[in-house]
N, C-alpha and C positions, 0 to 999 in steps of 0.2 A: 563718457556716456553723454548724451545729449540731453535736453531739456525734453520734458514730457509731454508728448503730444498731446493731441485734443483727445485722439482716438488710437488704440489698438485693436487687433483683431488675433482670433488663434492665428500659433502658427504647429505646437508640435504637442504630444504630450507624452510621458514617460511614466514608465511603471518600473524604473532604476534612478534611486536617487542621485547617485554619484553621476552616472550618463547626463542626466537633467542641469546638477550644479557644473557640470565639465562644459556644457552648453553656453550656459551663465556664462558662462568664464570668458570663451571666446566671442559671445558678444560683448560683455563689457570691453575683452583687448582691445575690440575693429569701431568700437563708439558708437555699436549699435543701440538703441533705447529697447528694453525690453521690462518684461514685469513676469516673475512667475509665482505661481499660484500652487498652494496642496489641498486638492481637494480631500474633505474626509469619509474615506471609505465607509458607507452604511451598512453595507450587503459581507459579510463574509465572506472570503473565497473560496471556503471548504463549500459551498451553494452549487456554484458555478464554476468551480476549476481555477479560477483567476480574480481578480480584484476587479470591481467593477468600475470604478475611478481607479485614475493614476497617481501615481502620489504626488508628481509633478505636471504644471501647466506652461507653457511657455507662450507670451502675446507679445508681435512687434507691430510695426506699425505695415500698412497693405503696403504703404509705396517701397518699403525694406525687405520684401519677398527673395525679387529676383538676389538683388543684393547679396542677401542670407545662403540664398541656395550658390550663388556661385562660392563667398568662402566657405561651403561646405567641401563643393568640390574639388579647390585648392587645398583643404584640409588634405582631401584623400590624397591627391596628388604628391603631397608631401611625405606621405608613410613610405617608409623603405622597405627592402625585403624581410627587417627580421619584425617591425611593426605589422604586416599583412600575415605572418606566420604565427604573431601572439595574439592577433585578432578573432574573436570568439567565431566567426564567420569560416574562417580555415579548421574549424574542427568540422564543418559537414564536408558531407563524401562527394566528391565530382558531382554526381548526377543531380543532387541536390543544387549545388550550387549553381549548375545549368540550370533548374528550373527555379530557382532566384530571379538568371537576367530574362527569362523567358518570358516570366511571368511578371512578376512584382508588384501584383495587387497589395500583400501584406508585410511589404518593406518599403523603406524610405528609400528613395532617390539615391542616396549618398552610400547605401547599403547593396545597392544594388551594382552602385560602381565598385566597389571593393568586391565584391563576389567576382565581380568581370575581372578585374587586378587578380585576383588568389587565382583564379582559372589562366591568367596567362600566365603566373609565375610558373605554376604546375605543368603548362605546357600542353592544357585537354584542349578541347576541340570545346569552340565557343561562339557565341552569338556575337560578330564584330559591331557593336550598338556605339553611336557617337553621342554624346551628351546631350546633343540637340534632339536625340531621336528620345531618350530618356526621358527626357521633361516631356515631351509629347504625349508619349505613352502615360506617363504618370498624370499629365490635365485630362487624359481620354480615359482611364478607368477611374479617378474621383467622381467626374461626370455624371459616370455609369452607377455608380454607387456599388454598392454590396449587399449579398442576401444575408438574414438573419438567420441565425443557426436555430434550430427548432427547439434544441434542449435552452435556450437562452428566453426564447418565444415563450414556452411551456413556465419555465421558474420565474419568469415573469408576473405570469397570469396567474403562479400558485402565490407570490406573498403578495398579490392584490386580494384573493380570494380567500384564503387559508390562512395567512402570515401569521395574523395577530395571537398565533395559537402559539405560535413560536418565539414571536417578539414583536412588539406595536409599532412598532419603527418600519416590518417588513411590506405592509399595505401602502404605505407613504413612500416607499424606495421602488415598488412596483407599480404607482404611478407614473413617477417620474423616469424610470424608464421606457415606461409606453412612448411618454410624450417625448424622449431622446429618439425611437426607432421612428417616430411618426414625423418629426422635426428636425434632428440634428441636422447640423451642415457643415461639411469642411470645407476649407480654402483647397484652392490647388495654389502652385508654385505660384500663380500670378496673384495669389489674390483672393481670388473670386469665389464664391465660394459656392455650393452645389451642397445636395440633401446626400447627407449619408450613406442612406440607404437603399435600396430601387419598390419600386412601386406596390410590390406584391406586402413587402417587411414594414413599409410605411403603412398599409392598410391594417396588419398585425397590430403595431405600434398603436394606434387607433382606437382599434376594439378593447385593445387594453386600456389607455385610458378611462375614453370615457364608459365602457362598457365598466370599468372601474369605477369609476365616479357616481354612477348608477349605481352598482351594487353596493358599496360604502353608503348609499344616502340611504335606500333602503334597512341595511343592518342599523343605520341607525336611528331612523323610524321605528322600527321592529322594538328596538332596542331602549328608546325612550319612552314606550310606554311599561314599561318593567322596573319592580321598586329596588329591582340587583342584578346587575348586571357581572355575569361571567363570562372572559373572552379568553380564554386556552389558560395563560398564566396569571390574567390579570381580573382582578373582582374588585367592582366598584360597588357601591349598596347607596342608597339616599333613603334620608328622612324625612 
C-alpha cells in the first residue's frame, strides 16, 4: 500500500460487506491507497425497502480511477467458465441480462462486462460493446444523473415533517437526505465528478431541506413558548 495522500475522493460504495472487504483486498494486492468507511444507517429499511447508507465506503485517490477500473476488468477477464456460472449475475434470465449491457444505468462497469461474458457463454444474442464503448456510456449517464423515485421523495419529506412521532432522529436523517438529492455528486471512471441527480430530483432535494429547516424552526418557536412539550414519543416538561 502506498503512503497516504493528501486527498482522496469516492470511488464505490457497497451495501455487501464481504463484496466491500473482497475490494479491500484487491486493492491492497495491486498497492493501491485506499480508505473505507461504514457509514451508520439512521433510517431503517423496513421505511424504504433498503438501507439508506451503505455499510461500506470505498475512497482512492482521482489520479488511481482509471487504474482501478482497468484491474477490474482484468479481474473479470480472469474468471473462467465455472466462476461466470457461480456468479450471482448468471441466475437472471437472458433478457434480463440483455437489458444489463443495454442499459446499465444501475450497475458497475465491471458488472455490466460479466453480464456480456454469461451472455456469450450461453451463446444468446448480444450487444457486441468494447470496453472503450462501456466507459463511455457509463461517464455519459453519471453526467446525466438519475430521477428520484417518488416513494423515496415522499418518506423523505414525512420524517422531516412527521418523524419525531416516530423517532427524533427521523427529522435530522430527512434533512440530510434532502441535502443528498439536492447535492450529492459522483465521480465517473475519470474522476470527475457530476451531481447525482438531474435537475427536476435536485429541486425536490431542495424544498426538502430547507422547506425543512423552515418548518423545524417554526415547530420550535411554537414549541418554546410551552412549559411541556410532547413530540409523538417524547415529552420534555421545564421548570
Amino acid at each position: 500500500m502506498s503512503d497516504k495522500p493528501n486527498a482522496i475522493e469516492f470511488y464505490r460504495d457497497f451495501f455487501d460487506l464481504e463484496t466491500a472487504k473482497a475490494f479491500g483486498q484487491l486493492l491492497s494486492d495491486k498497492g493501491v491507497y485506499f480508505s473505507m468507511e461504514y457509514p451508520q444507517t439512521i433510517i431503517d429499511s423496513n421505511f424504504v425497502g433498503k438501507p439508506i447508507l451503505p455499510v461500506a465506503i470505498i475512497k482512492i485517490r482521482t489520479e488511481d480511477f482509471e487504474k482501478v477500473n482497468q484491474l477490474l476488468f482484468e479481474e473479470v477477464d480472469k474468471l473462467t467458465e465455472e466462476d461466470l456460472k457461480a456468479h450471482i449475475l448468471d441466475n437472471y434470465e437472458t433478457k434480463d441480462l440483455q437489458a444489463v449491457v443495454a442499459g446499465q444505468e444501475e450497475w458497475n462497469i465491471e458488472e455490466v462486462y460479466i453480464a456480456q461474458k454469461i451472455l456469450e457463454l450461453r451463446g444468446a444474442k448480444r450487444e457486441d460493446v468494447s470496453l472503450a464503448e462501456l466507459q463511455k456510456r457509463s461517464i455519459k449517464n453519471v453526467k446525466a444523473g438519475k430521477e428520484a423515485s417518488w416513494l423515496s421523495v415522499l418518506a423523505y419529506a414525512l420524517f422531516v415533517t412527521i418523524g419525531h412521532y416516530l423517532n427524533i432522529v427521523l427529522p435530522v436523517a430527512g434533512l440530510g437526505m434532502g441535502y443528498y438529492l439536492a447535492y450529492g455528486k459522483k465521480a465517473d471512471l475519470t474522476g470527475k465528478k457530476h451531481f447525482l441527480y438531474k435537475p427536476a430530483s435536485r429541486d425536490k432535494g431542495k424544498i426538502i431541506l430547507y422547506g425543512g429547516l423552515v418548518y423545524i424552526a417554526l415547530l420550535v418557536w411554537y414549541l418554546s413558548g410551552k412549559e411541556y412539550w410532547d413530540i409523538g414519543w417524547y415529552s420534555f416538561e421545564f421548570f
